[in-house]
N, C-alpha and C positions, 0 to 999 in steps of 0.2 A: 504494500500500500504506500502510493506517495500524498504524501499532507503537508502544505505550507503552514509554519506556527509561526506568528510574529516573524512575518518573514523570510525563515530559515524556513530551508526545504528537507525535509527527513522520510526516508525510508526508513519503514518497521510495521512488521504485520502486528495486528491485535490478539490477544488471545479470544479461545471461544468466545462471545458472550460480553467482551470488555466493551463496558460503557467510555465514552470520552475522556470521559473524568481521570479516572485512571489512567488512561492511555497518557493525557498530557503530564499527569503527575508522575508518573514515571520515566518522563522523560526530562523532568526540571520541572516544570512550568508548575511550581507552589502556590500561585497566586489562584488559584483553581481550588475551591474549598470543598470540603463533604463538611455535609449538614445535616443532610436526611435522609439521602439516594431516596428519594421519591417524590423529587420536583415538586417539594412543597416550600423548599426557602430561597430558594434563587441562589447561596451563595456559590454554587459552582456554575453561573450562566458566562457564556462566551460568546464571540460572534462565529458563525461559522457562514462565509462570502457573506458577512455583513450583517446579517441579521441573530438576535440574540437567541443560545437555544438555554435549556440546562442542560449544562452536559452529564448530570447521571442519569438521563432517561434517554441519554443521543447514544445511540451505537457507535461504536470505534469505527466500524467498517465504513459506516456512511459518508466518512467526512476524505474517503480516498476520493484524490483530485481535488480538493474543497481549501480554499483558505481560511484559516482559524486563528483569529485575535484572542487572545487571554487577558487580563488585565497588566502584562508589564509590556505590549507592546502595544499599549494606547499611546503613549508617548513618542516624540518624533525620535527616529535614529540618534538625531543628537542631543537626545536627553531632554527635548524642552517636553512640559507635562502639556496633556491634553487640556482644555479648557475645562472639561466636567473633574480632572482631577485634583486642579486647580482653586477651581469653587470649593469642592470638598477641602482643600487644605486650607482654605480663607474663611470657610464658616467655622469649620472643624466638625464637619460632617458624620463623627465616629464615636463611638467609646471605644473598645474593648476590639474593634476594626475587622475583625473577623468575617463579620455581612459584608463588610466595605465593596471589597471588587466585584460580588455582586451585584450592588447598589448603582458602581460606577460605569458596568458595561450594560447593565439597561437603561441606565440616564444617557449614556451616548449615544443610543442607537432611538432614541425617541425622536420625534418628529414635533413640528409647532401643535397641531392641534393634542398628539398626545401630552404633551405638557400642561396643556392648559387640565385636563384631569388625570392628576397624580392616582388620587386612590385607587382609579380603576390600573392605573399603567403602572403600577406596584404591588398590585395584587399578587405576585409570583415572587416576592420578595419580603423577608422578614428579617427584623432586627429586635433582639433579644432588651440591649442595651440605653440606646436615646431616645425611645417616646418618639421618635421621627421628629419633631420640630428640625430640628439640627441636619438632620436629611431633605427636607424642605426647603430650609433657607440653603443649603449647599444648591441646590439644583435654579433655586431662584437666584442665585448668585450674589447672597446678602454676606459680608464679611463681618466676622465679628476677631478676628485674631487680631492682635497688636503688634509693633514693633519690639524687638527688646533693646533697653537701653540701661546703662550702668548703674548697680545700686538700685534700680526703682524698678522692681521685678513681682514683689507680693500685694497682691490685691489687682492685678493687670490680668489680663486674657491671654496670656503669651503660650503661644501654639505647643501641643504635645510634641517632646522631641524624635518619637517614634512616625510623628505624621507622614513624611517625604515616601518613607518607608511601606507605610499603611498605602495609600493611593495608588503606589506603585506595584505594588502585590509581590514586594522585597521582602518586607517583616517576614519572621521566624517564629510558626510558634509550633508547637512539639513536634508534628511529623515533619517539619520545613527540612526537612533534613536528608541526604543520603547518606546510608551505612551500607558500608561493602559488607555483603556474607548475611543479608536480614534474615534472621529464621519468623513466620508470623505464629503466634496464635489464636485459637477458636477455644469458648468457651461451652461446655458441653451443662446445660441447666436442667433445673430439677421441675418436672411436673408434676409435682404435689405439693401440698403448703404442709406437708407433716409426713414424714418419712424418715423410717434409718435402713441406712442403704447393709445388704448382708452379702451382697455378692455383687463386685462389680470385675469384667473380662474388657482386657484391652487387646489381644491377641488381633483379632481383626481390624481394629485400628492402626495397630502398627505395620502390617503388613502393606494399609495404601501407602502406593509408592511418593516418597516424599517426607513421611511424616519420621520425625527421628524421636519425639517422646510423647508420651501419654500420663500425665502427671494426676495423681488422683488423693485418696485423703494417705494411702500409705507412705508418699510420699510426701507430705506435709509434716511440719513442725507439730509436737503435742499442745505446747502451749496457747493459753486463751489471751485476745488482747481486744482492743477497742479500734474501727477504722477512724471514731471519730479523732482529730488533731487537738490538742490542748497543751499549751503548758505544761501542766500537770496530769497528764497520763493516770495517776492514778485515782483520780476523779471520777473516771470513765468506765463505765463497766467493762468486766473483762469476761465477755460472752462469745467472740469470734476466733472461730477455728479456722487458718488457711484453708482447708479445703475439709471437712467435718465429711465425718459420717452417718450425720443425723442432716436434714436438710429441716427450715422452719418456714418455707416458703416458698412459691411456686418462682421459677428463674433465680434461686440460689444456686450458685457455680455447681458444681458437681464434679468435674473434669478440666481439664487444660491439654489442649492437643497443639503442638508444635509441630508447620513443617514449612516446606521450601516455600509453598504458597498457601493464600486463604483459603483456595478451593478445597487444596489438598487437605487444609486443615478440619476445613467443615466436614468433606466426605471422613475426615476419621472422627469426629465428634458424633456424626452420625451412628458409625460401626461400634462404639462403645457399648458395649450389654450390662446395664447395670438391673440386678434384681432388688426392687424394693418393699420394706414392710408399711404399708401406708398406716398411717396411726390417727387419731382424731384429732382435727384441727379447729381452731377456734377462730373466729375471726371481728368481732364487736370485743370492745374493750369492759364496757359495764359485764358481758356474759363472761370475760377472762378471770376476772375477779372474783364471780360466784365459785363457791366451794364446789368441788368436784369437778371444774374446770380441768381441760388437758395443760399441763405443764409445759410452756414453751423452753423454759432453761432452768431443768431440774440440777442446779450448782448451788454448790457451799454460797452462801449469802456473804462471808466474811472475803473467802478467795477470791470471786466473782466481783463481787461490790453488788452487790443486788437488793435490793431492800427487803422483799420478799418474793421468793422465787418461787414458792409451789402456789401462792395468791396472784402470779404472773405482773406483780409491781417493782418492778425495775428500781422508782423513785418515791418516794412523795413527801410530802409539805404538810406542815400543820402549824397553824397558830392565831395566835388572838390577841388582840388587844381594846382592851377595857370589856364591855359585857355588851352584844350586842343582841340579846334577848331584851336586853333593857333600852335599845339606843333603838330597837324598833318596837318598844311597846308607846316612847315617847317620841315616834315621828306620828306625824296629820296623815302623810299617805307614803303608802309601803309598797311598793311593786316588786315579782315575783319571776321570772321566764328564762326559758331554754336556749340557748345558742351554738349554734352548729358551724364548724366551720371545715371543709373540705378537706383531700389532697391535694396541691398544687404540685407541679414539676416545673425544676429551675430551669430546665428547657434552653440552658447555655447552646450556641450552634457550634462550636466545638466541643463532641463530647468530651468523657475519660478515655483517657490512654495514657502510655509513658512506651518507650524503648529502651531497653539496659542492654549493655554490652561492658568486656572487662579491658578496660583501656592497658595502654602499653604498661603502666605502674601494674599493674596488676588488680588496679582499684575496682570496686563494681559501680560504677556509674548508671544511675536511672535520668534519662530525660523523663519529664511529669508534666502534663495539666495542671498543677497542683497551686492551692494558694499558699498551702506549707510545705516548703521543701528542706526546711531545716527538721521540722517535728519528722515528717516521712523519713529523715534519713534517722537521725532516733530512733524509730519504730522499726525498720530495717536492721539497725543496729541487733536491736533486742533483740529483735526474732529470730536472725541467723548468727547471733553470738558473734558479731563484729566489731573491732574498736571504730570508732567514725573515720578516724584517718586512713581505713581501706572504704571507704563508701563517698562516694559525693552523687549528690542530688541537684539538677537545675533544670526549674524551668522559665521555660523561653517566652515568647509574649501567648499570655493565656487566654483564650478565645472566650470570654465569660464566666464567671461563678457562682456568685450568687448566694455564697454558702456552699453550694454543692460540691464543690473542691476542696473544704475544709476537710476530709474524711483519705482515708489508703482505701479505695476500692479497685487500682489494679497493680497499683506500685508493688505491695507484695509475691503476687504468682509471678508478674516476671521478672522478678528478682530471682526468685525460685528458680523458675529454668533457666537463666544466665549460668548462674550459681552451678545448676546440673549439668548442660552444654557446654560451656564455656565459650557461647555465639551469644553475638546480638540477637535480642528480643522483641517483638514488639504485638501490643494488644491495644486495638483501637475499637471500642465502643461501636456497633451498629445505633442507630436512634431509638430501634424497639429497643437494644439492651440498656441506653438510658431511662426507662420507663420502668421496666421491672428487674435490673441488673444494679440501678444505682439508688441514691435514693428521693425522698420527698418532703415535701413539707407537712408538720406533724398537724393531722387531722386534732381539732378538739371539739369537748362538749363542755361548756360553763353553763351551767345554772348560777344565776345573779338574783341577790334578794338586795334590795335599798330602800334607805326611809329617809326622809326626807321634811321638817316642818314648814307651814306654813309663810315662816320668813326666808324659804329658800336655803336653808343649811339644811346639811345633810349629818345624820342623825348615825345612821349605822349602814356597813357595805361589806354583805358577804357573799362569797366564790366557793361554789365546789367546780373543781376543774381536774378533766380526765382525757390528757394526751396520748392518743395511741403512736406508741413510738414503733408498731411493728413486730419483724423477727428478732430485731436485734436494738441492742438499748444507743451503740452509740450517741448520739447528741441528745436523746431523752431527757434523764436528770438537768441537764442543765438548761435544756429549752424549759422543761417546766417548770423548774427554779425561777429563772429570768420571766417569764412570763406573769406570774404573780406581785413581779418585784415593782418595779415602774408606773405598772397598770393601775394598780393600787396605792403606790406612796404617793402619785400626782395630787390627788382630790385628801382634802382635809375633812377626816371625822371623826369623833372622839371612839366611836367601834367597830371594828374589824374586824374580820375573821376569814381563815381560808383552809382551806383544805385540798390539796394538788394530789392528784394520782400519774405516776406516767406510766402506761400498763402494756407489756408485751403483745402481742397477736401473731396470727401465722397469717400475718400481710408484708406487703413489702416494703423494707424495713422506711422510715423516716431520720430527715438526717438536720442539719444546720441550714436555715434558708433566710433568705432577709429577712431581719423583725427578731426572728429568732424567740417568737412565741408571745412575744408584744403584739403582732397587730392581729394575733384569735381570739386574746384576751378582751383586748381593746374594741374590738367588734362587738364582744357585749357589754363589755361594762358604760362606753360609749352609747351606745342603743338603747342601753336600761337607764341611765344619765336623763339621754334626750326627751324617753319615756315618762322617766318621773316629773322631767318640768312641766312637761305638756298636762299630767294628771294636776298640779298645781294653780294649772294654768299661769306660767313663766314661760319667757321666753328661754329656750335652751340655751343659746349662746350666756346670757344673762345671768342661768342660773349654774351654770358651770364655772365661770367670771367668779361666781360668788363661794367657791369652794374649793378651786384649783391652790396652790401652794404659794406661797409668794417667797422673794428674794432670802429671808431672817428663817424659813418652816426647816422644822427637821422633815425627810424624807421619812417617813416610817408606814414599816410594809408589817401584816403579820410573821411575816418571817422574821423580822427583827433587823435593823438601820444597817449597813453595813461603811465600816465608819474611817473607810476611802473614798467614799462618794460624796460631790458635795455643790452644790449651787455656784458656783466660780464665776457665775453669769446668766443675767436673768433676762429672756425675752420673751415670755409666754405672755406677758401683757400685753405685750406690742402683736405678738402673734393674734390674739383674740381681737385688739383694732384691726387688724389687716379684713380678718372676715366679716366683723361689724361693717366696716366700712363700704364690702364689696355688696354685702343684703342690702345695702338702703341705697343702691344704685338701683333704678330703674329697669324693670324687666323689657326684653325687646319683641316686638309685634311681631316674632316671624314665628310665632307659635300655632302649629295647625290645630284648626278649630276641634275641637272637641275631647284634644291631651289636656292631660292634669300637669300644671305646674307648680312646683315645689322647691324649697331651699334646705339642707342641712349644712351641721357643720361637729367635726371629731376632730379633740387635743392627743397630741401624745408628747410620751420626757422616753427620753430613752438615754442609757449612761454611755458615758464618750470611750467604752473599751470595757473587756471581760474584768470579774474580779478574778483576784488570787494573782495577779500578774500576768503581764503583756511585754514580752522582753524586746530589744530593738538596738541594734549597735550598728553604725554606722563610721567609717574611716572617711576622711578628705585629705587630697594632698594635692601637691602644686607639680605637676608634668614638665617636662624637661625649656619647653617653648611656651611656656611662662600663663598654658591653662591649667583647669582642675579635673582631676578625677577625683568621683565620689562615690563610692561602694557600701551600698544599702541591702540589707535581705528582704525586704518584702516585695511581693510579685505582684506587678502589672496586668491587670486585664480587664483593663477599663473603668478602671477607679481613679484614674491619674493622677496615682501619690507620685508617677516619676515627675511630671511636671514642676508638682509642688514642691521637692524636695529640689531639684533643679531651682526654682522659684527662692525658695529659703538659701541655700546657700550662696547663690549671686547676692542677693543682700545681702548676708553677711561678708561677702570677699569682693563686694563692691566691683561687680564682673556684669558679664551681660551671662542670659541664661546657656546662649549657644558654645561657651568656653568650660561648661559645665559638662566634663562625659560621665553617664553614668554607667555604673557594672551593678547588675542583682540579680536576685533571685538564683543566687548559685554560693553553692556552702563551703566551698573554693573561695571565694569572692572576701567574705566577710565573716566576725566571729559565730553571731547568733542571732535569728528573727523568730520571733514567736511565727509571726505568719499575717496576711494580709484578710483579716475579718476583725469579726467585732467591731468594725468601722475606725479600725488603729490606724491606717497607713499616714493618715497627717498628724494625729494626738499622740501617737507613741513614736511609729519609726519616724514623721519629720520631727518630731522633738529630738532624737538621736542625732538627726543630722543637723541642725540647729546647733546644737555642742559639739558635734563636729567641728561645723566652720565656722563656729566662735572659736573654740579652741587653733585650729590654724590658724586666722586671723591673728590672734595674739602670738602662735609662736613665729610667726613671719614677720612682725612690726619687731620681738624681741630679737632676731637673729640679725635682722638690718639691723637695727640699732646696734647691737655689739659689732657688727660686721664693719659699719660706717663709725663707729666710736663718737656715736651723737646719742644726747636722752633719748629714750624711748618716748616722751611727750609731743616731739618736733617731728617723730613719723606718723604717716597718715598714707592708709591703702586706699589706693585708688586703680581704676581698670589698667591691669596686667604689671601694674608697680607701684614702689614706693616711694613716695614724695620728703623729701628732707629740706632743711636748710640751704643743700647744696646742691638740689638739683633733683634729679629724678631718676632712680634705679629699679629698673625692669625687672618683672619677675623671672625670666631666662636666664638672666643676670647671678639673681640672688638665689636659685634653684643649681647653677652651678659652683658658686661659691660654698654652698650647704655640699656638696656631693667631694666639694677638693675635700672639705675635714670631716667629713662622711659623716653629716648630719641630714639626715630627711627630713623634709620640709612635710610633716603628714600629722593627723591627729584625729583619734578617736572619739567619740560621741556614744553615749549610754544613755537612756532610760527603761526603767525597770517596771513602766505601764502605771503607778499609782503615784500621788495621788491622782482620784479623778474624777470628771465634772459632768454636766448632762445638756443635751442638745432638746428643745424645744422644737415642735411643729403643732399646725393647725391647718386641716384642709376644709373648702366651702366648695360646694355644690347647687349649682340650679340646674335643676332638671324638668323635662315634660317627658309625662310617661301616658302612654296610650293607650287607655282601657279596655281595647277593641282586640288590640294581640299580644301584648304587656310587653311592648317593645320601649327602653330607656332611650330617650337621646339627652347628652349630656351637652345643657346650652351654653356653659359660662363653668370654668374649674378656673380657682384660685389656690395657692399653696404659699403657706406663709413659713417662713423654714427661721429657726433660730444658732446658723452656723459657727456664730462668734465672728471675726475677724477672716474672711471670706477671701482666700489663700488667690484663687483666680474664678472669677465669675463665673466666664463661660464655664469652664467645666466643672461647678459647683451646680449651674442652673441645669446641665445637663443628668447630674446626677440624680437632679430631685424631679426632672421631668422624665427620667425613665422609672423612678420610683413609681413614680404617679401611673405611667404606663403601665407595668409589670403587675400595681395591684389591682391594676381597676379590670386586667385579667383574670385576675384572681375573683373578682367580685361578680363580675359580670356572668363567665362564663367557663372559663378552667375547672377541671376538675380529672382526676387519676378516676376513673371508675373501675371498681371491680367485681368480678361475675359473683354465682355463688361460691366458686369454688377457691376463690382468694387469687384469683388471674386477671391481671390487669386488660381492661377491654381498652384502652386508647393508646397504643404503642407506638401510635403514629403520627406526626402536627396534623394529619388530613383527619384526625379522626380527636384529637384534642387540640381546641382551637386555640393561638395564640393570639395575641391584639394585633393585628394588621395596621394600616397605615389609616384603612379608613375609618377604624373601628379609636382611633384616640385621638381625643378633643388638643387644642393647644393650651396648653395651662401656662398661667399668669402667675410668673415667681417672685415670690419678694423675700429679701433677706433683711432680715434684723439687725438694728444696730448695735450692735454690743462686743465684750473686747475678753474673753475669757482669762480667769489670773492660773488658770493651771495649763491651758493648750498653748503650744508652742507660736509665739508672735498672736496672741489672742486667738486663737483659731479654736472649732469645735466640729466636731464626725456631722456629716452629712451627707454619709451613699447609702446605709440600708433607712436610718428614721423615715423619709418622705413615705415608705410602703404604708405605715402601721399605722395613718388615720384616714387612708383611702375609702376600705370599705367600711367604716360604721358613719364617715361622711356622706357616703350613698346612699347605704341604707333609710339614714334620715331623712335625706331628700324626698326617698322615694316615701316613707313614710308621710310627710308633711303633705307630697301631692294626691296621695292614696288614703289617706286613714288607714293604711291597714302597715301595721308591724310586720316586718322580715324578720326573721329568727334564722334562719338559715341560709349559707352561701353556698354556690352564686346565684344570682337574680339572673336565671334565666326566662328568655321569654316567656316559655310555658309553666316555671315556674309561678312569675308576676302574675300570667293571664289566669292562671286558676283559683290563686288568692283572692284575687278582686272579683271571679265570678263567684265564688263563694262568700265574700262578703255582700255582695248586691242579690244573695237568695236569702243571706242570713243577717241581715241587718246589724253591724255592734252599736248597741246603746253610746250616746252621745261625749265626746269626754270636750275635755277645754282646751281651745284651738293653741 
């Protein structure tokens, strides 16, 4: 077959069956993405003679004779960027940039009238990350990037340093890569949600030609451990067997087949004969708990960490303060209801993978997906009994997370077979296996009881709350810790009380997702909030205003203060004017006759980092031609801490951002990073690098100084030198003067995660919703964000406008479903919907002014808070234009439509508007 690619002309036949995709990606051309192989996300579309296809549904063979553009040869021969790649780098068109070249080779191939409608001409194209706005204004050719200039870099727009890169379909993130010798693997899953396996034959698998091993539970370490990433590791339940002989879940691994190719691999996954004892499975979390329940992790309580393991409660919570039998005999009105909230999938378009292979040291090297590549190589450590200085872990720019990368779900097995073979490895996630192979966001059930008196104080507020964390407990306990925490310490009342269960099931497992268990909480207690005013007859916003926490309040949760956390910086007032302000704007007439319109509005506090510690170390040093290198551990993927951290140190070394090179997310690189979640990458690791490049800065002015035998007072850094009495000395200069008496010009930066402060939001909704099909249209979204000292706008506003996107999927329409049998029915984006382009309003971001005294240059987290008052925002909405309460998510159409016919046969008695 002959195929022109970007140009170059190449001969190479396809194998049977090879889609495009492959075909170019094996040939180079990495800009070419797998998303979903089922042309449901555009990110692998290309042009072939000009027009766009996807190429994982185009046949290899098709395109013989055919000319085929990729995204790195939209650009002319000589390097200049095409004009759509251009746009995107002027708006900053991207997070996590992974959609990108998708995005950019169907905006090139559009036409005048398809421009003028986007949603339809995007339709084949999804992004995880920016809410689209940012994609919009890239295509409309609206700039929002700044120039950079010396010293004055934080609080500016100044471009991701990976952009050039992104646009260009150059970026690297884990498979960008060739490795001579790739062995692949196929993961061989279990069909039953409760099973121990008593006989399993690899004989015929190994004999497909190709396949060199068959790795099963004999082959596994005995040892139990947690996939979830933490600090503290032993926090974390220790329930997971590398590859077990007990399965607690339908699509729990079972097998591992390595060979030359994936076909080969699969046809030996297939041939695997495993004989199973199928055993009774449970799958509702209130029936796990009833006695006589099947035992999902019949282990020592003490070894394990399990709270109660034959009651299948992994975690739970208990506590009280003051007497809330009494705090509700003296409220005026007392409200009572149930709240449900879903499974979501973080639905990143780069799944899990990694590739390990044993570099010339002899070292085991894993590339990862991964947010934690320091914990994963830890966890690695343990399990194979390795000192770390035979393991390094790095990953490269990470296609999305979300949370979901917080967890080891493939870093370990091919570790394993590196370990076994002594070849490169690699296991890259199909899209169904992110559905039922990895994990979810923890389904809950709160019942909320509140009282409330007559002058608008609230009286007493209690929670029964019952997380199903799944087969397996990783991130349980602590979603359901956190989840009571915030939810609860927000609103001031003198009674409280809570009771948290996180309860095993033979579902598929749940893991770390934005909110991190704040915004299921929040959905009721929000909703029951809104509820009680409305029985009062108070206006909600008003009556929340009048019991939320202010500046001087202790934080206290029934679980009790935790006494590193703490108000550093107060905008929840100014949050609440932002939505006052946007209700008493006039509604617009473009309202079709006979929709219900409606307003709500839901607060949320959420803390600026995990407790127990968030570790972050960062190095800065001055480069031979007088720029900096700065070497940071947390990873990149579309949170952009590299910017900020870029950002922060030209401030401090009074640099422009572009002389700033960074190295991360590699454990080579740097001492130690906890990892990029909990919303650290600016509160912890830029505080790291903050000291950092304070600390160089000062040891560069003392080294001149002694160097030049002038005070240390009379120097002063400025871009690329130092300014004296007697003139001006270059840093090239004063980087080799340090190297004659063999001093480096380099310093380190530490913080150790506490203390630490809380980040404020408030989101408002006007809605019309249409009684006829219970279809929502969202007229007017506002988000009022309380970030502190707001590092770079643009990508702060992009943060909190994909927030806004990702839950109002979550609310709308998302949902994991599963059959009776505990099998996930939506393994696919064509069969679980994600937010399209036309499906997300443009939301109106305002940021707060205030200056935090514990975030590094006043700064405060703001990539997962915007999720967790989306949907009890909506909710209300839709409440205020319906009369009728949602208790369970998502508001889907048929959902909506049945509520409201059933209230219009069932009349509810009258309450106060």
């Amino acid at each position: 077959m002959r195929i022109e690619v970007n140009g170059r002309s190449q001969e190479a036949e396809p194998r049977p069956g090879q889609c495009l995709r492959t075909y170019l990606r094996d040939r180079g051309w990495f800009g070419v993405k797998k998303g979903c192989d089922a042309g449901d996300c555009g990110a692998c579309t290309v042009h072939v003679d000009g027009e766009p296809v996807h190429s994982c549904l185009y046949p290899a063979f098709r395109a013989d004779g055919r000319t085929v553009t990729t995204v790195e040869g939209l650009a002319s021969p000589e390097g200049e960027l095409h004009p759509v790649q251009q746009r995107f780098l002027d708006a900053q068109g991207f997070q996590c940039g992974f959609c990108t070249a998708g995005f950019l080779m169907t905006t090139a191939a559009l036409s005048e009238d398809q421009l003028t409608d986007l949603p339809r001409a995007f339709k084949g194209n999804l992004c995880r990350c920016t809410g689209y706005r940012a994609i919009e204004d890239a295509v409309r050719g609206v700039r929002h990037v700044e120039e950079p200039s010396p010293g004055e870099s934080v609080g500016r727009n100044l471009p991701a340093p990976a952009g050039p890169q992104v646009v260009t379909g150059t970026a690297r993130y884990t498979f960008d890569i060739e490795v001579p010798g790739l062995l692949h693997m196929k993961l061989l899953r279990s069909p039953h949600a409760h099973a121990r396996i008593t006989a399993i034959d690899t004989s015929a698998a190994l004999r497909v030609p190709g396949v060199h091993a068959v790795l099963t539970h004999h082959d596994a370490p005995e040892r139990h451990y947690s996939t979830a990433r933490h600090e503290h590791p032993e926090e974390d339940p220790a329930d997971t067997r590398l590859l077990d002989d007990t399965v607690r879940h339908i699509g729990q691994r079972v097998a591992a087949v390595v060979a030359d190719s994936e076909a080969a691999a699969e046809e030996g996954c297939r041939r695997v004969e495993v004989t199973y004892e199928v055993l009774p499975a449970v799958l509702d979390p209130e029936e796990a708990m009833r006695p006589g329940a099947p035992v999902v992790h019949d282990k020592d309580p003490e070894a394990a960490r399990i709270s109660r393991p034959r009651a299948n409660v992994v975690g739970e919570a208990h506590g009280e303060i003051g007497d809330v039998a009494a705090g509700f005999a003296a409220a005026d009105v007392v409200i009572e209801d149930t709240f449900r909230t879903q499974r979501v999938q973080h639905a990143s378009l780069e799944t899990h993978g990694a590739v390990g292979w044993i570099d010339e040291d002899g070292r085991l090297t894993v590339r990862t997906s991964s947010q934690t590549p320091f914990l994963t190589r830890r966890a690695l450590c343990a399990l194979f009994d390795l000192p770390e200085d035979r393991v390094r872990v790095v990953a490269g720019r990470v296609g999305g997370g979300f949370g979901g990368k917080q967890e080891m779900l493939v870093e370990d097995i091919v570790a394993l077979a590196v370990l076994r073979l002594r070849r490169p490895v690699k296991l890259e996630y199909t899209r169904a296996e992110q559905f039922y192979g990895a994990t979810t966001r923890h389904p809950f059930t709160v019942h909320v009881k509140a009282g409330a008196g007559r002058d608008g104080l609230l009286t007493a507020l209690q929670l029964r709350v019952v997380s199903n964390t799944g087969a397996y407990g990783n991130h349980g306990p602590a979603v359901m810790f956190h989840s009571v925490g915030e939810s609860t310490a927000m609103y001031r009342a003198p009674h409280k009380k809570v009771d948290a269960y996180s309860v095993y099931t033979h579902t598929v497992p749940a893991g770390a997702f934005r909110g991190y268990g704040l915004g299921q909480v929040l959905f009721a207690v929000e909703s029951a909030l809104d509820e009680l005013a409305r029985r009062l007859g108070l206006d909600p916003v008003d009556f929340k205003a009048r019991n939320i926490i202010g500046p001087g309040d202790a934080m206290l949760t029934p679980g009790g203060h935790e006494e590193d956390l703490h108000i550093a910086s107060y905008g929840l007032d100014q949050c609440v004017s932002i939505v006052r302000r946007a209700a008493a704007e006039p509604v617009p007439d473009t309202v079709p006759d006979g929709w219900l319109v409606g307003e709500g509005t839901a607060l949320a506090m959420i803390a600026t980092g995990p407790p127990g510690g968030h570790i972050a170390d960062a190095r800065a040093a001055v480069l031979p031609d007088g720029a900096f290198d700065l070497a940071v551990g947390t990873a990149e993927f579309g949170n952009g801490t590299t910017t900020v951290h870029q950002q922060i140190a030209a401030g401090e070394l009074a640099t422009t951002v572009d002389r700033i090179a960074i190295r991360q997310s590699d454990t080579d690189v740097v001492r130690h990073d906890t990892g990029a979640f909990a919303s650290t990458g600016t509160v912890v690791a830029g505080k790291a690098t903050l000291r950092a490049a304070r600390a160089l800065a000062d040891l560069l002015l003392d080294f001149a100084a002694a160097h030049l035998d002038v005070p240390r007072a009379d120097c002063r850094l400025v871009q690329e030198a130092v300014v004296h009495p007697g003139g001006r000395l270059p840093l090239k200069e004063l980087h080799a003067a340090a190297r004659a008496v063999g001093v480096e010009l380099a310093a380190d930066g530490h913080f150790g995660g506490t203390p630490r402060s809380v980040a404020f939001n408030a989101q408002w909704f006007r809605v019309a919703v249409d009684p006829g099909t219970g279809e929502i249209r969202i007229l007017r979204s506002v988000h009022a964000a309380d970030a502190g000292k707001v590092m770079n706008p643009m990508q702060c506003r992009g943060q909190v406008e994909g927030g806004v996107a990702q839950a109002l999927g979550a609310t709308l329409f998302e949902n994991v479903r599963l059959d009776a049998r505990g099998a996930v029915e939506t393994a696919a984006f064509r069969r679980y919907r994600l937010p399209q382009y036309a499906d997300v309003p443009r939301t109106e971001v305002h940021f707060m002014e205030t200056a935090d005294a514990i975030g590094p240059l006043g700064a405060k987290s703001m990539s997962e808070s915007p999720f967790n008052p989306v949907g009890p925002a909506l909710a209300n909405a839709v409440r205020d234009a319906t009369g009728v309460r949602f208790t369970e998510l998502p508001l889907t159409r048929d959902r909506v439509w049945r509520a409201l016919d059933a209230s219009r046969r069932t009349p509810r008695p009258p309450v106060s508007p």
